[in-house]
C-alpha positions in Angstrom: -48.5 45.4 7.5 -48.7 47.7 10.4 -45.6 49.9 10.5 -43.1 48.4 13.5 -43.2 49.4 16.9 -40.0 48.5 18.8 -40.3 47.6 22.6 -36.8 47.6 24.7 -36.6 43.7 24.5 -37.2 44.1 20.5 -34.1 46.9 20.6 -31.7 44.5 22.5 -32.7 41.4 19.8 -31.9 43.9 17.2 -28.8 44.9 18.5 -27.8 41.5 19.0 -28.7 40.6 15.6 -26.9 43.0 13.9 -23.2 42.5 16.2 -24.1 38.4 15.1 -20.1 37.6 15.3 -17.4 36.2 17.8 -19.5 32.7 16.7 -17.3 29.6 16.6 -19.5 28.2 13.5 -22.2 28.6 10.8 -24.3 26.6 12.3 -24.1 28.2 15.8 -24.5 31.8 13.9 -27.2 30.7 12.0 -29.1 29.4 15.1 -29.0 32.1 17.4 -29.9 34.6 14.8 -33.0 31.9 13.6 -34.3 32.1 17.3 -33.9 36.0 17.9 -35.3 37.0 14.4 -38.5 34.8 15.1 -38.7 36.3 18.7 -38.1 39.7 17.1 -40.2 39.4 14.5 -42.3 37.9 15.8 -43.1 34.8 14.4 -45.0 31.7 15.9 -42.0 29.5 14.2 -38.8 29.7 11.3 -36.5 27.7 9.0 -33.2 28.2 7.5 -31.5 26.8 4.8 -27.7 27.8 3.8 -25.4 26.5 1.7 -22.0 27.7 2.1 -19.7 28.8 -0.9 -18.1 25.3 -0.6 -22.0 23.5 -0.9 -22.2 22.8 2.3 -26.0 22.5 3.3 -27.2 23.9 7.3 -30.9 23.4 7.9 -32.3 24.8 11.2 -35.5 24.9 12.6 -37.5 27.0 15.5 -40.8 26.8 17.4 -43.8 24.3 15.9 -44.2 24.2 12.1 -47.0 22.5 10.9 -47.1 19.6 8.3 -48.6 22.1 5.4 -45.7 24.3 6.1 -42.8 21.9 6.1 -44.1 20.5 2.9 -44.4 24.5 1.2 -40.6 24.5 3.1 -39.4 21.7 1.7 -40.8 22.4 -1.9 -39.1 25.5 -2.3 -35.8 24.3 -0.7 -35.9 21.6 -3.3 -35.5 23.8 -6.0 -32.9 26.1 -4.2 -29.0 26.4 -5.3 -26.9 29.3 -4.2 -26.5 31.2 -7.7 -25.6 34.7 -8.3 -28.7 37.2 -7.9 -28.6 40.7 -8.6 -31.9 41.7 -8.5 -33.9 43.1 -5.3 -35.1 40.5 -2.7 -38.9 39.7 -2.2 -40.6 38.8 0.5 -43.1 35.4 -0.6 -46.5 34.7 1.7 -48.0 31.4 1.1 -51.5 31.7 3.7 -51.8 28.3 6.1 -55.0 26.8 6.7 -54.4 27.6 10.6 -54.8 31.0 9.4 -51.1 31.9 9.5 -48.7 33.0 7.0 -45.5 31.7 6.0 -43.1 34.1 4.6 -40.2 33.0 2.4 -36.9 35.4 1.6 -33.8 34.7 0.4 -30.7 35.1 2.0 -28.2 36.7 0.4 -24.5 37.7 0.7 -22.9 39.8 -2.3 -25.9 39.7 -4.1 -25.9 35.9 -4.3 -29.0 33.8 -3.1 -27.0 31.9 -0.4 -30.2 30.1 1.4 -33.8 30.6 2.3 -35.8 32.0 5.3 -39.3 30.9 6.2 -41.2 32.3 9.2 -44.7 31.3 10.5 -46.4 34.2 11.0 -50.4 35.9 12.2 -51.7 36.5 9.2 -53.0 40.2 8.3 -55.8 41.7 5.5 -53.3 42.9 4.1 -51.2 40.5 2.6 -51.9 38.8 -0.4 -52.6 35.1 -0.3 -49.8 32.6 -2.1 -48.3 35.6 -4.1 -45.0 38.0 -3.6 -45.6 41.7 -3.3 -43.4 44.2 -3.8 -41.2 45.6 0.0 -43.1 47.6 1.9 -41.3 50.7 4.3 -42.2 48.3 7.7 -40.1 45.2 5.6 -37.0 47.1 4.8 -35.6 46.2 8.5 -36.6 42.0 7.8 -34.5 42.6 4.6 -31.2 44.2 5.8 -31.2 41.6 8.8 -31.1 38.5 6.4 -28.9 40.6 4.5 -26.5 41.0 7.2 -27.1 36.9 8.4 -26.0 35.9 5.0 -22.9 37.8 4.8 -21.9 36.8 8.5 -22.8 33.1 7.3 -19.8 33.5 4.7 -17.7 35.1 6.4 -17.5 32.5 8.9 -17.7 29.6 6.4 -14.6 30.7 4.7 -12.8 31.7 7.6 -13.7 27.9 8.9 -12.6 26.4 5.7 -9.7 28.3 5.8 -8.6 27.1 9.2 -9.8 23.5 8.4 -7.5 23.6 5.1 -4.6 25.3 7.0 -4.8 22.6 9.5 -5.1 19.5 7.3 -1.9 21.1 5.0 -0.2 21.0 8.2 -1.0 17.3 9.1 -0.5 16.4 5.7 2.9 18.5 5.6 3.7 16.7 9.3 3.1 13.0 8.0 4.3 13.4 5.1 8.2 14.1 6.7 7.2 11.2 9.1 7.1 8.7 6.1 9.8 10.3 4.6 12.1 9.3 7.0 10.4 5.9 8.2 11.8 3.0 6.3 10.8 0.0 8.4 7.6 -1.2 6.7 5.8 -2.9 10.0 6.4 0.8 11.9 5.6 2.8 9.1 1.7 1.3 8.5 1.0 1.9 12.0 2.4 5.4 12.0 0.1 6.0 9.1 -2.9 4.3 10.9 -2.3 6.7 14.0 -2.1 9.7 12.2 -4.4 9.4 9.5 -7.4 9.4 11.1 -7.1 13.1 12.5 -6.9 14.6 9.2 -11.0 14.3 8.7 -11.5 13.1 12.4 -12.5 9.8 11.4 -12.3 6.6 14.3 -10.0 4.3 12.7 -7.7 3.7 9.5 -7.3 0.5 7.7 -4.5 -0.3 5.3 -5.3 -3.2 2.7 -1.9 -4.5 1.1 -2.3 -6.2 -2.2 -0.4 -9.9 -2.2 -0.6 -10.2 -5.9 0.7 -14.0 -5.6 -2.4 -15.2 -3.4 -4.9 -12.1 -4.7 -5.5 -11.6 -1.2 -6.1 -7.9 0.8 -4.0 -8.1 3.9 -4.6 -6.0 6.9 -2.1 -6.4 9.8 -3.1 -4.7 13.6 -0.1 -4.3 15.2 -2.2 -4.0 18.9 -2.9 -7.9 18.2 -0.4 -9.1 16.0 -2.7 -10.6 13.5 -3.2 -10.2 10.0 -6.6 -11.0 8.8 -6.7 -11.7 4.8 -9.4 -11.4 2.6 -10.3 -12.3 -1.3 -8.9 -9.2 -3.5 -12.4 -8.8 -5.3 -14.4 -9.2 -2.0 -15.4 -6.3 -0.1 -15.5 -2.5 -0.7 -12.2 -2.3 -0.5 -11.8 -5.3 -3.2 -14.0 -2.8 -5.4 -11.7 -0.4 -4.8 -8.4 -2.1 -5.7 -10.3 -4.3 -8.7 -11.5 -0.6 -10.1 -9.0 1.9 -8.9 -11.6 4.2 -8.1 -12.6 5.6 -5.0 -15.6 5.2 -2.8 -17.1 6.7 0.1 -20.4 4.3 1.9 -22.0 6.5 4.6 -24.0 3.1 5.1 -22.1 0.0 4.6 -25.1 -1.7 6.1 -27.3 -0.9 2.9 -24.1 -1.7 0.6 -24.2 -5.0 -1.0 -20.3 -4.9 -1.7 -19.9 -4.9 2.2 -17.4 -7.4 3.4 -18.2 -8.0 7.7 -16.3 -10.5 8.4 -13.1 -8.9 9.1 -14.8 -6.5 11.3 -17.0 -9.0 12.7 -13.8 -11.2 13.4 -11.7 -7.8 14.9 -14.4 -6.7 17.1 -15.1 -3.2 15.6 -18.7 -2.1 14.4 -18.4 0.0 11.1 -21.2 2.6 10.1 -19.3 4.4 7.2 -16.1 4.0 5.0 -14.1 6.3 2.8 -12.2 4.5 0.8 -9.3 5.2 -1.8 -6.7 3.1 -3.6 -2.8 3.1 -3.2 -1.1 3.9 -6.5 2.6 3.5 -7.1 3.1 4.4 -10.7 0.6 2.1 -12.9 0.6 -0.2 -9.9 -2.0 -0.5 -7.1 -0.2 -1.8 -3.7 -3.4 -1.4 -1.9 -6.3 0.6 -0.5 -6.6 2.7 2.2 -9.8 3.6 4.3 -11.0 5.4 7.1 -14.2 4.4 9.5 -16.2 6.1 11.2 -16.4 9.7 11.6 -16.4 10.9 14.9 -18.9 14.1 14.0 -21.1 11.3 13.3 -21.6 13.5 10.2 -21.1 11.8 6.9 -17.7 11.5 4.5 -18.2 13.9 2.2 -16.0 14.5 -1.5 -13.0 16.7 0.6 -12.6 13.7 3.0 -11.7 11.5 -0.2 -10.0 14.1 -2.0 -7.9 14.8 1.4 -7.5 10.6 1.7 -6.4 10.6 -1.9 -3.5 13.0 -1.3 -2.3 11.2 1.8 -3.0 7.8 0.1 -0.5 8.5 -3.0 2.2 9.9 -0.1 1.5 6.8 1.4 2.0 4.4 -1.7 5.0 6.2 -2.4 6.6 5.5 1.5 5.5 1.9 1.7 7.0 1.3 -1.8 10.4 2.6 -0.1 9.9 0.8 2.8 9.2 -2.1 0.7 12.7 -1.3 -1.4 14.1 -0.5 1.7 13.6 -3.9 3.6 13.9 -5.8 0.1 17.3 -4.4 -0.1 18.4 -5.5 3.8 17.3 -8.9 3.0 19.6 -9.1 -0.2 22.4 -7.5 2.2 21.6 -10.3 4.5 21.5 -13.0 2.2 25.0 -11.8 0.8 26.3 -12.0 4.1 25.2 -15.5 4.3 25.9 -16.8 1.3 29.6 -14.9 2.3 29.7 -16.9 5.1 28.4 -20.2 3.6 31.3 -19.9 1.1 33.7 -19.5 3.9 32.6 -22.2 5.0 32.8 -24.4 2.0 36.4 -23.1 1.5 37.5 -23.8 5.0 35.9 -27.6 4.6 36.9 -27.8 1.3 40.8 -27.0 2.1 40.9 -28.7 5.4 39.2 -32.1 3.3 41.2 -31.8 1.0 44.7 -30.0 0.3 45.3 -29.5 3.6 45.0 -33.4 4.5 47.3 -33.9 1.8 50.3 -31.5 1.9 49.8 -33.0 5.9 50.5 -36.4 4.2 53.4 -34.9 2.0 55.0 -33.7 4.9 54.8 -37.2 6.3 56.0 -38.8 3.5 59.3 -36.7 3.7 59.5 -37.6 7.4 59.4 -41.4 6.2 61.4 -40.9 3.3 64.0 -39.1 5.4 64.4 -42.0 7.5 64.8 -44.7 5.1 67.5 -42.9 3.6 70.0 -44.7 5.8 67.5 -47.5 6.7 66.2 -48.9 3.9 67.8 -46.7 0.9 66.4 -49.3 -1.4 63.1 -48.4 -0.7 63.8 -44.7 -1.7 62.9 -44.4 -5.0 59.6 -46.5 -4.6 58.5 -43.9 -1.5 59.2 -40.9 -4.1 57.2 -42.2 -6.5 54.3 -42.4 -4.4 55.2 -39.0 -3.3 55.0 -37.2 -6.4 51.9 -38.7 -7.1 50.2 -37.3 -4.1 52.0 -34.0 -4.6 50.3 -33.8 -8.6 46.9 -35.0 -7.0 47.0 -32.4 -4.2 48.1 -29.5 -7.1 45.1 -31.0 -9.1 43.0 -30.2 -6.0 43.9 -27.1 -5.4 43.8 -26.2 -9.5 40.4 -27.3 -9.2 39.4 -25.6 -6.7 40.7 -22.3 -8.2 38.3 -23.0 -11.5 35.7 -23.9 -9.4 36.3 -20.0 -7.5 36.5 -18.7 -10.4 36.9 -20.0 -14.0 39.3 -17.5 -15.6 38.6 -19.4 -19.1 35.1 -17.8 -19.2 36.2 -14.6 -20.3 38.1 -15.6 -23.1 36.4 -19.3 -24.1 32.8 -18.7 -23.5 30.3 -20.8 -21.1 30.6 -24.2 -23.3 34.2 -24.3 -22.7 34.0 -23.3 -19.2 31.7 -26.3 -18.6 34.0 -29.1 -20.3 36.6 -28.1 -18.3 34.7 -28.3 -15.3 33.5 -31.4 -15.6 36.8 -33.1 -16.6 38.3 -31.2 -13.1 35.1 -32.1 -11.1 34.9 -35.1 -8.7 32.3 -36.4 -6.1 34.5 -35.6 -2.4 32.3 -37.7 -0.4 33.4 -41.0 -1.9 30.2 -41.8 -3.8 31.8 -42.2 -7.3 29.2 -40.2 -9.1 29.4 -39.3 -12.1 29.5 -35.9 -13.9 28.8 -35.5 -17.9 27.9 -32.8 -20.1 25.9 -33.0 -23.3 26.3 -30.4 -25.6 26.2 -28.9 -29.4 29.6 -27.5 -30.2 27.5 -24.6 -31.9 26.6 -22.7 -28.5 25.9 -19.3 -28.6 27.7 -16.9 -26.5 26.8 -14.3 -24.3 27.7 -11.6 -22.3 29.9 -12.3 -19.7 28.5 -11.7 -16.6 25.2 -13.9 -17.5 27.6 -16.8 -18.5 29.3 -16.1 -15.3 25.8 -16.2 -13.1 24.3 -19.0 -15.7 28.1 -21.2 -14.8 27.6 -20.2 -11.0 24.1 -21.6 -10.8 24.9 -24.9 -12.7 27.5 -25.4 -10.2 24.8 -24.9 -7.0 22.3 -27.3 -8.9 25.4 -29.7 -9.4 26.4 -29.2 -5.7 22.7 -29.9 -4.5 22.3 -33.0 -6.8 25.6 -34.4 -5.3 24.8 -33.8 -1.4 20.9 -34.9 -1.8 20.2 -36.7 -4.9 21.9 -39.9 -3.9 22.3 -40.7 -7.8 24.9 -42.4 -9.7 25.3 -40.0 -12.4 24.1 -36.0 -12.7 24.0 -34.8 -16.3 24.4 -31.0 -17.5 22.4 -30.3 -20.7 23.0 -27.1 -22.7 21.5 -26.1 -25.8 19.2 -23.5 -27.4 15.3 -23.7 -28.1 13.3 -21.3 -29.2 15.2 -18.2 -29.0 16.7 -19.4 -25.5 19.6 -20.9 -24.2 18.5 -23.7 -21.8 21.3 -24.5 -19.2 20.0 -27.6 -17.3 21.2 -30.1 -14.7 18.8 -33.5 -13.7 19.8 -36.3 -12.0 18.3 -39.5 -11.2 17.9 -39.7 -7.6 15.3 -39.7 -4.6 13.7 -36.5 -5.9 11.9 -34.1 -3.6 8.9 -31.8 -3.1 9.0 -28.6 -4.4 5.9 -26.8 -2.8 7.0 -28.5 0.8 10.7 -26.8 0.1 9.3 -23.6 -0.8 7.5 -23.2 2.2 10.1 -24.5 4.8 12.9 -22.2 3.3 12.2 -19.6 6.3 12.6 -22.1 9.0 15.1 -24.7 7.4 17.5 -21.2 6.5 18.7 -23.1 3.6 19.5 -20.5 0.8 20.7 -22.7 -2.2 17.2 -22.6 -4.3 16.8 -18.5 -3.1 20.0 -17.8 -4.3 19.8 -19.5 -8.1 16.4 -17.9 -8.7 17.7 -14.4 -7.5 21.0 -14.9 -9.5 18.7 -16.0 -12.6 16.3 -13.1 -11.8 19.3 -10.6 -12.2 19.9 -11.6 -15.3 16.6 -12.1 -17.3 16.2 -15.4 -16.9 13.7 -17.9 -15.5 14.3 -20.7 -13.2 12.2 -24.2 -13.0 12.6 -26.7 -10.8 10.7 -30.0 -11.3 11.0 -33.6 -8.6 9.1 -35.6 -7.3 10.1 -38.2 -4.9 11.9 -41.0 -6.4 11.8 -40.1 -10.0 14.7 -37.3 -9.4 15.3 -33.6 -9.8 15.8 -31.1 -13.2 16.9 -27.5 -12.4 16.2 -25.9 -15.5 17.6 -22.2 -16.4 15.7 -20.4 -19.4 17.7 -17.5 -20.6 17.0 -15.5 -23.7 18.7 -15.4 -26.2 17.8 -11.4 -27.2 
């Protein structure tokens, strides 16, 4: 090679070359010095290949290459990995059938190989076909320059990163206070779903929540106020929750785990998914995804990683949320169920104690007069008297036990239940009987599950009386297999369950809610069996351990 003569255009490329910074990115860096080292040169056309210190790959092309050199290009980047390299760089020709050359040098920053140049160049006597020579005086100048483009490359690539990570901690940092502090479930998903996105610039997020009772992935979009469902094994996201493993598709199209319907059915075209699961403990609540970057480039391993962090934060808030709103609704209910007993207090008092010490007081009135009327009558009147005045102190006794049976704390839950049933009559007049069949051998237990196991045989007893429409109800209690069985099953027009069940929500009725939360607090399990006209059985399981 002749040695280099350098015009005034050649000087300014140099100079421009060698100040390379003030660029915004790698890939802007790397393509202005491309185009003025193959001007400079110069060279009929060039590549570039770089791969940052996080494995990031920039591939850049200039001017026409031919298809013998892209393949010799793309043979050698093949086989190229940034790696450390100590020893002196080498310039590689490889001759062209167009009678050009293609040279091929590493970059390097720090004495690692960080990616590959390739310029298409005239080709001279006196370079050596296919082979690497040893630098020549006229090459040192090609060899500080990709020197120097290397170590700019870096430097920019790691300043980037660093920004990108110092942003991202800071969006993390910022939603993670925001679902901190957010404990209304609906709000909190779509303050996720609004800031999500911008932590990898994706289009859209989607939150999948796990209904373990129908094994169904629900998505809610609060902009329609829809939820669409979908099977809990279908989809990539179903893949996700079924595995616990995270996926990222960069063509869902060519994915035969992709689910379209939900996106067909909300209007939205999806190219490519990241996708991680929810985790709350050993549990997963759900996936979380996000679609579409807006690069257009592809999700890469520090999207999911960065999804993954914000994923568990978000597990962690919607489980609070979750605890959150579960723990308003028991608030609630114990408001109600305050109320309701009011209620039945007020009703039960005005129907009646009150109507009788209102007939007492009568009575007197009456008696008072036939003092001096009819004295003869006296003693008659008084007799009836005190025979309203005992039922009415029966009533309100019974009452009392029925508020709260102070006999359980001493005499156990078998007791407890003879008594009520001797106390217990029907108020609307029906005549209906009350028994109770029983061992006398009953275990007992702790006090406060007799007192919730007593509570929620009165309900069922309460429920058979008002509904049932049967001439007798019948309270069972014995043990079987390691449990006490408490049960209460009448023989009247019956019901059906599943139909209750779902109507609880608009009926507002909380009798059914209330016996399987009181059984739930205290171990138990709850059945209810009826069908229409062959009567009800409200059966509480309670172990005996």
């Amino acid at each position: 090679m002749s040695p280099l003569t350098l015009d005034q255009r050649q000087l300014e490329t140099l100079s421009q070359l060698m100040i390379a910074g003030g660029h915004q990115g790698v890939s802007e860096l790397l393509g202005s010095a491309l185009e003025r080292l193959t001007a400079f040169w110069p060279a009929q056309a060039g590549a570039l290949l770089y791969i940052s210190p996080h494995g990031e790959k920039v591939r850049l092309e200039t001017g026409p290459l031919s298809k013998e050199a892209r393949i010799l290009i793309e043979q050698a980047r093949a086989v190229f990995e940034r790696r450390d390299d100590g020893s002196e760089p080498t310039i590689g020709y490889y001759s062209l059938e167009d009678g050009h050359d293609l040279q091929e040098l590493p970059l390097q920053s720090n004495n690692q190989g960080v990616g590959l140049l390739h310029l298409v160049v005239e080709s001279g006597p006196d370079k050596p076909a296919s082979t690497t020579t040893p630098l020549k005086t006229d090459e040192d100048l090609l060899i500080l320059l990709v020197r120097a483009i290397g170590g700019e490359a870096d430097k920019i690539a790691m300043l980037r990163r660093a920004e990108r990570d110092l942003r991202e901690l800071h969006l993390l940092y910022e939603i993670g206070q925001s679902l901190a502090i957010n404990l209304d479930l609906k709000s909190l998903l779509n303050d996720i779903k609004l800031r999500a996105p911008k932590v990898v610039g994706a289009e859209r997020c989607s939150i999948f929540i796990l209904d373990e009772d129908r094994q169904e992935l629900t998505l809610e979009l609060p902009e329609e106020d829809h939820v669409y469902r979908m099977p809990a094994d279908r989809g990539i996201a179903g893949w996700v929750v079924t595995h616990g493993i995270g996926q990222i598709v960069n063509d869902v199209e060519q994915d035969p785990r992709w689910y379209e319907a939900i996106g067909r059915e909300a209007e939205f075209v999806t190219r490519s998914i990241v996708c991680v699961p929810m985790h709350v403990k050993d549990r997963t609540i759900g996936v979380m995804q996000l679609l579409n970057k807006c690069s257009g480039e592809p999700f890469n391993e520090q999207d999911m990683q960065l999804l993954t962090t914000l994923a568990a934060q978000a597990g962690i808030a919607i489980d609070n949320a979750r605890l959150y709103q579960s723990l308003k609704e028991e608030h609630d209910r114990l408001l109600s169920k305050e109320e309701e007993v009011r209620h039945s207090i007020a009703r039960d008092l005005h129907d009646g104690p009150t109507q009788s010490v209102s007939a007492i007081a009568m009575n007197i009135e009456f008696i008072k007069r036939l003092l001096t009327a009819m004295p003869e009558r006296v003693s008659s009147e008084l007799d009836t008297l005190s025979e309203l005045v005992n039922k009415t102190s029966h009533d309100i006794r019974t009452l009392l036990f029925e508020l709260r049976p102070l006999g359980l704390e001493t005499q156990g839950l078998l007791v407890t239940l003879e008594q009520y049933v001797e106390r217990w009559r029907d108020p609307s007049g029906n005549q209906t009987r009350l028994r109770l069949e029983a061992p006398t051998n009953v275990p007992r237990l702790p006090h406060e599950i007799e007192a919730a196991t007593f509570i929620i045989v009165q309900e069922a007893v309460n429920n058979a009386r008002k509904h049932a429409y049967s001439p007798e109800i019948t309270i069972y209690l014995y043990e079987e297999e390691g449990q006490l069985i408490a049960s209460v099953r009448d023989r009247g027009k019956g019901f059906n369950v599943a139909a209750i069940d779902a109507s609880y929500e608009k009926r507002g009725s909380l009798g059914l809610l209330n016996m399987k939360e009181r059984a739930r607090l205290i171990g138990a399990d709850l059945r209810i069996r009826s069908e229409p006209g062959k009567g009800t059985t409200v059966e509480l399981r309670i172990p005996l351990t």
